[in-house]
C-alpha positions as CSV (number, residue, x, y, z in Angstrom):
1,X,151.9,55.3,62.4
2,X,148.9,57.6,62.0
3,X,148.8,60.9,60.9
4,X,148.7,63.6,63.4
5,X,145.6,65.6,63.8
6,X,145.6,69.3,62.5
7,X,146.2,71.1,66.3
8,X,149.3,68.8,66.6
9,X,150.5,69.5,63.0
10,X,149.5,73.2,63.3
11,X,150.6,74.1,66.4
12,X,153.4,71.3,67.6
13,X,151.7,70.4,70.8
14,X,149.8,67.4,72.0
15,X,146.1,67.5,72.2
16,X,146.1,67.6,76.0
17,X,147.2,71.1,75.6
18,X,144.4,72.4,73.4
19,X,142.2,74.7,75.9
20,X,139.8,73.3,77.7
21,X,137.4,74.8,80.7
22,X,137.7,71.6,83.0
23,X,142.2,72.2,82.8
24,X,142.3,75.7,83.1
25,X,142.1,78.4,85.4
26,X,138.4,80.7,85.1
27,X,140.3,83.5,83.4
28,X,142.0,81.2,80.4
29,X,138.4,79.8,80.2
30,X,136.7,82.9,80.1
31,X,139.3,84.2,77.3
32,X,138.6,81.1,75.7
33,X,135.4,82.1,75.0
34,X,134.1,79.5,78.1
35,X,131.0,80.9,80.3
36,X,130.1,79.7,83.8
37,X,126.0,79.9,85.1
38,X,124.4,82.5,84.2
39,X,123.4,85.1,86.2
40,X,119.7,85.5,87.2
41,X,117.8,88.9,86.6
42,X,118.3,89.4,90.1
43,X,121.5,89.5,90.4
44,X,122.2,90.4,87.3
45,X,119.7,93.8,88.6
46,X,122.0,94.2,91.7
47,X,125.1,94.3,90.1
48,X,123.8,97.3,87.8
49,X,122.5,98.9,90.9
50,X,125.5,99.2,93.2
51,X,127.1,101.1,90.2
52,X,124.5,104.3,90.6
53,X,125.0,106.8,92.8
54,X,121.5,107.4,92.0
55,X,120.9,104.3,93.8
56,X,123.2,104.7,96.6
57,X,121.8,107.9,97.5
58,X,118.4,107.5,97.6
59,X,119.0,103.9,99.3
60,X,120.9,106.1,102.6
61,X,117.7,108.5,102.6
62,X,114.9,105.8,102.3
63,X,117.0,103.8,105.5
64,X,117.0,107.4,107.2
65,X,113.3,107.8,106.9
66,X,112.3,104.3,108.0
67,X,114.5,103.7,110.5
68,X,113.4,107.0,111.9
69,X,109.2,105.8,111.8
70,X,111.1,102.7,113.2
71,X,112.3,104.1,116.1
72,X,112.0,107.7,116.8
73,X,113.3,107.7,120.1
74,X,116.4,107.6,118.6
75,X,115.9,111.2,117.3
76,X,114.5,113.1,119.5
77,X,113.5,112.4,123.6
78,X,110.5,115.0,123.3
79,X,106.8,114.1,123.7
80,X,105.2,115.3,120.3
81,X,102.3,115.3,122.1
82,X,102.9,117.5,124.7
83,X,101.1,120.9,125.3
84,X,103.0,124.3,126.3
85,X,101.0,127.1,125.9
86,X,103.5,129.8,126.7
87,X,105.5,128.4,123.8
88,X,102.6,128.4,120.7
89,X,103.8,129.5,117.8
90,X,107.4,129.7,118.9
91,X,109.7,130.5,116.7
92,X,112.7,128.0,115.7
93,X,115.8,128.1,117.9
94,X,118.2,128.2,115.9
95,X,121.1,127.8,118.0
96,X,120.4,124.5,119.1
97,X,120.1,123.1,115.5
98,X,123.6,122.3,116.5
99,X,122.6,119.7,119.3
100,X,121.2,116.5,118.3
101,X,118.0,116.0,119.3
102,X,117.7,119.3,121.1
103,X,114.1,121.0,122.2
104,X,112.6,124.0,119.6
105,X,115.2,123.2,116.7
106,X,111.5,123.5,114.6
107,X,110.0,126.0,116.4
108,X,106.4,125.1,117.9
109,X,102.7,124.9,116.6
110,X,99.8,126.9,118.1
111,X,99.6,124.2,120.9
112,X,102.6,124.7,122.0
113,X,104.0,121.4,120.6
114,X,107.6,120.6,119.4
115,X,107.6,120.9,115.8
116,X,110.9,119.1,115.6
117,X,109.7,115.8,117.8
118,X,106.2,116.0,115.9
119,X,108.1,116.2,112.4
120,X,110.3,113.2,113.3
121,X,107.1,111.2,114.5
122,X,105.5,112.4,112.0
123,X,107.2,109.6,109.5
124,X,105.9,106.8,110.7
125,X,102.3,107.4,109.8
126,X,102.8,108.7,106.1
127,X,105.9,106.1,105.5
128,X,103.6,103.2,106.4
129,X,100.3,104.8,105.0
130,X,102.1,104.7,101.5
131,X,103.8,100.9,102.1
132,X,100.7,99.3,103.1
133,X,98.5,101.2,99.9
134,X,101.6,99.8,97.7
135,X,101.5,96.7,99.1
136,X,97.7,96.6,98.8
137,X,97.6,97.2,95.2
138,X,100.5,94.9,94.0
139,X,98.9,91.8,95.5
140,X,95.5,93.0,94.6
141,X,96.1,94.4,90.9
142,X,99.3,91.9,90.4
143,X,96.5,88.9,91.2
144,X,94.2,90.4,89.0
145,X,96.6,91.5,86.1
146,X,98.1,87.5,85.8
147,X,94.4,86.1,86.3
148,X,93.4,88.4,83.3
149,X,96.2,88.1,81.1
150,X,96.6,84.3,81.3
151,X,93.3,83.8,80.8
152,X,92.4,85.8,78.6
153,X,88.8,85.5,76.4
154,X,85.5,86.5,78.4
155,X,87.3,86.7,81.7
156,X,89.9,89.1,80.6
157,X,87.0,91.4,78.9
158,X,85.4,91.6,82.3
159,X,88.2,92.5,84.5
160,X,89.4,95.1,82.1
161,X,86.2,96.9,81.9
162,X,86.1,96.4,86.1
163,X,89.3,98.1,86.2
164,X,88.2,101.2,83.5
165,X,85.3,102.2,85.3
166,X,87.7,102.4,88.4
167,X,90.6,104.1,86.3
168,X,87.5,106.7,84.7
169,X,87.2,108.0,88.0
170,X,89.8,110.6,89.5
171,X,91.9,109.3,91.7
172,X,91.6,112.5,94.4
173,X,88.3,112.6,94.0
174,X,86.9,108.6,94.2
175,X,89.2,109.0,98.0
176,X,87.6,112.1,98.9
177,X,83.9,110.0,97.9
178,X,85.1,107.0,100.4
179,X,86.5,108.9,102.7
180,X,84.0,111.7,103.4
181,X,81.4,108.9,103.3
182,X,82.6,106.1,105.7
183,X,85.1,108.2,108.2
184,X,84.0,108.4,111.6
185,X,82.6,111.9,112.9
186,X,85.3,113.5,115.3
187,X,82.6,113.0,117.8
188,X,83.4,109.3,118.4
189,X,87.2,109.8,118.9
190,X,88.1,107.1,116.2
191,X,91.7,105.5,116.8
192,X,94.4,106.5,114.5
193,X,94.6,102.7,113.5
194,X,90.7,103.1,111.9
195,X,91.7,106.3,110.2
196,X,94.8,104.9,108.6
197,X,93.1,101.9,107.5
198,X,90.5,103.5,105.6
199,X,92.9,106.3,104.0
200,X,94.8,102.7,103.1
201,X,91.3,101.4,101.6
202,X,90.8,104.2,100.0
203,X,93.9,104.6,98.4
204,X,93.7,100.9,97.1
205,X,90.2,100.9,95.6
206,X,91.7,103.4,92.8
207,X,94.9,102.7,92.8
208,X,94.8,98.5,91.9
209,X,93.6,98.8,88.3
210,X,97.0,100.8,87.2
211,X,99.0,97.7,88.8
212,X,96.6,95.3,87.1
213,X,97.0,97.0,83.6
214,X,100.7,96.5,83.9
215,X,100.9,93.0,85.5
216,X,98.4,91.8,82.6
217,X,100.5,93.5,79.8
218,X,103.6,91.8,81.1
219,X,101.5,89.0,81.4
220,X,100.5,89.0,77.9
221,X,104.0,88.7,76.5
222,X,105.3,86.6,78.6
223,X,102.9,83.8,78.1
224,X,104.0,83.6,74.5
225,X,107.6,83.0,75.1
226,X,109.0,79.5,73.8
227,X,109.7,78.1,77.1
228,X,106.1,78.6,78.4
229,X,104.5,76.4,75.4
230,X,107.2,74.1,76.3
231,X,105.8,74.0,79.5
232,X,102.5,73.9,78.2
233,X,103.4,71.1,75.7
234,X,104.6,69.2,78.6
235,X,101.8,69.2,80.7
236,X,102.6,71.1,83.0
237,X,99.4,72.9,84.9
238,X,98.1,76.6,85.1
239,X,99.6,76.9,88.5
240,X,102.6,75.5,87.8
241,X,103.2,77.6,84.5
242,X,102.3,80.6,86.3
243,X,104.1,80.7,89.5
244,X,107.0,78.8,88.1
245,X,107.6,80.6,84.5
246,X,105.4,83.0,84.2
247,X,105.1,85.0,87.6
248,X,109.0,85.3,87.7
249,X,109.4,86.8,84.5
250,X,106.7,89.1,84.5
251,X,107.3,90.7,87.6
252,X,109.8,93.2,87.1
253,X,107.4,95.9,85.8
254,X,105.6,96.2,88.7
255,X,108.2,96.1,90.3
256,X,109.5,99.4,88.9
257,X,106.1,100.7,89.2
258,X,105.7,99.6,92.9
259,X,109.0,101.6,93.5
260,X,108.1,104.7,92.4
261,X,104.1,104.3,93.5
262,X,105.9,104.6,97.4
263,X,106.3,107.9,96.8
264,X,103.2,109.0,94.8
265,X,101.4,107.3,97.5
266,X,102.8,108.9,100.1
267,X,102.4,112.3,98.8
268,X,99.0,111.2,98.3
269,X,97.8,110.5,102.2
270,X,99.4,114.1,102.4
271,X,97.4,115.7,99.8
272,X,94.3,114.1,101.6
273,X,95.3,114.9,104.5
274,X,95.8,118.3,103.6
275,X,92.3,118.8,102.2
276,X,90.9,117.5,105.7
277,X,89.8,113.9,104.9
278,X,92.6,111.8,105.3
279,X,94.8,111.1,108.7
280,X,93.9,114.1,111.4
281,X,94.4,114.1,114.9
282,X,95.6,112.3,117.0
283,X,97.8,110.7,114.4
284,X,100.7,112.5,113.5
285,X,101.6,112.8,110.2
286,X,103.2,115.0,107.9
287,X,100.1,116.2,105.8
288,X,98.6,116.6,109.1
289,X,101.2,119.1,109.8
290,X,101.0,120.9,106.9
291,X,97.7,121.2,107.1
292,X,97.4,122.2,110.6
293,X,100.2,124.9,109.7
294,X,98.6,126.6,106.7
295,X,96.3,129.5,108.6
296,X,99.9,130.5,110.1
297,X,101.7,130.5,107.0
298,X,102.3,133.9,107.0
299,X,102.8,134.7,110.7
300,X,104.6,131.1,111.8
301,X,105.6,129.8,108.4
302,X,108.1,126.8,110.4
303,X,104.9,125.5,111.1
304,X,104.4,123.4,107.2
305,X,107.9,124.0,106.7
306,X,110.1,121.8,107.9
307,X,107.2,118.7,107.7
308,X,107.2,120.1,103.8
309,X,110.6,119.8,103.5
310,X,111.1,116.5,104.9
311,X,108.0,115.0,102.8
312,X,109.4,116.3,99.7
313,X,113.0,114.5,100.3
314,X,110.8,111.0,100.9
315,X,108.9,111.2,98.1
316,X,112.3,112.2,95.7
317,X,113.8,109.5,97.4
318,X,111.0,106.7,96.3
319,X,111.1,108.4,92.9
320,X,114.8,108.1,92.6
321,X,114.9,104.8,94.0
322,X,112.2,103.5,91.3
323,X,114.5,105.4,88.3
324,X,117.3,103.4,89.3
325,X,115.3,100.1,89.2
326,X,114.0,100.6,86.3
327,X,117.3,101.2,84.2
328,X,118.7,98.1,86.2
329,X,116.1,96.0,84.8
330,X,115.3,97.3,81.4
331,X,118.7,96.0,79.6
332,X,117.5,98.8,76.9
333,X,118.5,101.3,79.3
334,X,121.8,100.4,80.3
């Protein structure tokens, strides 16, 4: 008869009852020191994220503010466009701040228009001017950024230097150059689709080398990693490394960046706005507002108010939004 092995002498038991992960519940495996699939960074991300309030709140604010350039009917049933002379410069009425939706909650401008309905209209122009210039630079700078960084050599040398003149040139003023340049005169009555397209231009052309500067670092780092020279080793192609290894694992910088840029962005059409070269009539925006509202500021201050106000909140909310990625994806920072 043969000996019995050292968990049956030890313990008294047959083998069958030593834990195993295929016999036991997910709990006894787990304490067993038995891990399931691994969770992607992703999901991993998420489940960091739904713990923030941080998160949570800025999350309810960015879905106010774009279902509200969405669909501003919802909000209000006043034209923003509509003139009432015997109402300019109206102050707010404050007893219907009460009554959703109501007429005057904002006061009016010096055209007799409804602050309110203009203020609520007003995010659909500076919520989309900042999504498209994101979206502009993270597919223009991202492309660049993973073309230098893989690369590398000759090719990397030139893009970089491309992207420092760009970056050696203020931001503020390189849009004020392209914008007081190639914008329409009032005279031809451009469409508010040509003027946000070139405020959109404009915001790219010096924005891209930032997102290209990040993308290649992350870029840079990633390449070196074990399982990309396995790849490599294995003959896999460029492409293949890069959109299958690389790409995914290089992305979550931007990402972070892209977040936060919403905001920046956003304030940004409103800064140009402000200073007379960005969106202007008849787009509505909320730099358009502000800057319509400055010569009243002392006399009919609602006028920048409110649109100041509601601008500020979107552009915390991005910010906050980006902070809270960020510390979900940097595991350094949990």
């Amino acid at each position: 008869m043969s000996s019995p092995l050292p968990s049956q002498a030890m313990t008294g038991h047959a083998v069958a009852d030593v834990p195993t992960a295929e016999t036991h519940t997910p709990d006894i495996a787990a304490a067993a020191g038995y891990v399931g699939k691994p969770r992607s960074l992703g999901s991993d991300a998420w489940r960091e994220l739904r713990r923030k309030p941080l998160f949570i709140i800025s999350g309810v604010l960015i879905v106010f503010f774009v279902v509200m350039a969405a669909f501003p009917s919802l909000f209000t049933s006043a034209d923003p466009n509509h003139h009432d002379l015997s109402r300019n410069l109206g102050a707010p009425v404050w007893g219907n701040w009460f009554k959703f939706g109501a007429d005057g909650q904002f006061g009016y401008d010096i055209q007799g228009r409804d602050v309110y309905a203009r203020t609520i209209y007003g995010a659909r122009a500076s919520i989309v001017v900042g999504l498209a210039a994101v979206l502009g630079n993270v597919i223009l700078g991202g492309l660049v950024g993973i073309i230098a960084g893989y690369t590398g050599r000759w090719l990397d040398s030139l893009l970089s230097r491309i992207g420092d003149v760009f970056l050696g040139l203020p931001f503020v003023l390189g849009s004020l150059l392209i914008l007081s340049t190639f914008a329409p005169p009032a005279e031809e009555r451009p469409t508010a689709v040509k003027i946000a397209m070139l405020v959109i231009i404009a915001l790219i052309a010096f924005g891209w080398p930032i997102f290209a500067r990040i993308m290649r670092g992350s870029v840079l780092s990633t390449k070196q990693l074990d399982y990309v020279q396995a790849a490599r080793a294995l003959g896999g192609g460029p492409t293949r490394i890069i959109f299958r290894h690389v790409l995914p694992n290089a992305l979550a910088p931007l990402i972070v960046v892209a977040t936060i840029s919403i905001g920046a962005y956003i304030g940004a059409e409103a800064t140009l706005s402000f200073l007379g070269v960005g969106l202007r009539d008849p787009v509505i925006s909320w730099g358009v507002m502000i800057s319509a509202g400055v010569p009243y500021t002392q006399t009919s201050p609602h006028m920048m108010l409110f649109p100041g106000i509601f601008l500020t909140i979107a552009v915390l909310s991005f910010v906050m939004l980006g902070d809270a990625v960020r510390d979900a994806l940097d595991p350094k920072l949990r």
